[in-house]
N, C-alpha and C positions, 0 to 999 in steps of 0.2 A: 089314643091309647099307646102308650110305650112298650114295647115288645123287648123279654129282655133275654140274651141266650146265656143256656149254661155254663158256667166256669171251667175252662179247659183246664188239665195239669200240665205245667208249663217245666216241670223239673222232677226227674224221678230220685231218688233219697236212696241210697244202700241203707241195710243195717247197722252199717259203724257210725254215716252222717245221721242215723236217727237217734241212734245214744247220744249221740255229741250234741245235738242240738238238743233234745229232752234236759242231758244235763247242762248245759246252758243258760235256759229256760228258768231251771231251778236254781240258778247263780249257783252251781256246784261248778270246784275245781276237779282234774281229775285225783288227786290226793284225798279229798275230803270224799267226794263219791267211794274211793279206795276203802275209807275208814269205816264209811257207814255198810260197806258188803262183805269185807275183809278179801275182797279181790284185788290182788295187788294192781297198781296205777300203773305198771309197766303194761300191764294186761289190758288192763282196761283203754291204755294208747294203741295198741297194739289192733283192738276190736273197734277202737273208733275211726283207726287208718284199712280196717277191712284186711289186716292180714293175717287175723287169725279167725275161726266162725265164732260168733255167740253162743251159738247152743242153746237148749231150752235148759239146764239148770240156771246157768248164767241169767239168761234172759229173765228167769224167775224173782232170780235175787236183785238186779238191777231194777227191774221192775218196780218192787218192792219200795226201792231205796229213792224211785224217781218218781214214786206214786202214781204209774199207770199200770195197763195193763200187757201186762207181756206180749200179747201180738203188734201191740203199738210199734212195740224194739225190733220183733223178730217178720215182722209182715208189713214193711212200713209204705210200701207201693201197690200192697192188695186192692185190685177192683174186683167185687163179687161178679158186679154185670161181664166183665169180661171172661171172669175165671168160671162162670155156667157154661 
């Protein structure tokens, strides 16, 4: 019988590299993501290089725009187990 262990996280993700990759994912540029939140792209570089926060408005409308759900953007290295 093959014994098999669980899947370690091998790399934690800030909040900027989880937008960037989501928009990615969705072959959004950051100009066209721009368009579909009317967050301008200078911002949105700006939140994908972590130097400015998200925020939960932000995170709302991006959200929207990358069809997940906002803690995906804003909680992106959340473990429950750990955070009990």
């Amino acid at each position: 019988m093959n014994e098999y262990q669980i899947a370690k996280k091998s790399i934690d993700v800030s909040v900027g590299e989880s937008v960037r990759i989501i928009r990615e994912l969705q072959e959004l540029s950051q100009n066209q993501l721009a368009e579909l939140t009317g967050i301008p792209q200078s911002t949105i570089s700006a939140i994908e290089h972590d130097k400015i926060n998200l925020g939960i408005e932000r995170a709302k409308v991006l959200a929207k725009a990358l069809k997940c759900h906002p803690a995906v953007l804003v909680f992106p290295g959340w473990d429950a187990e750990i955070a009990a």
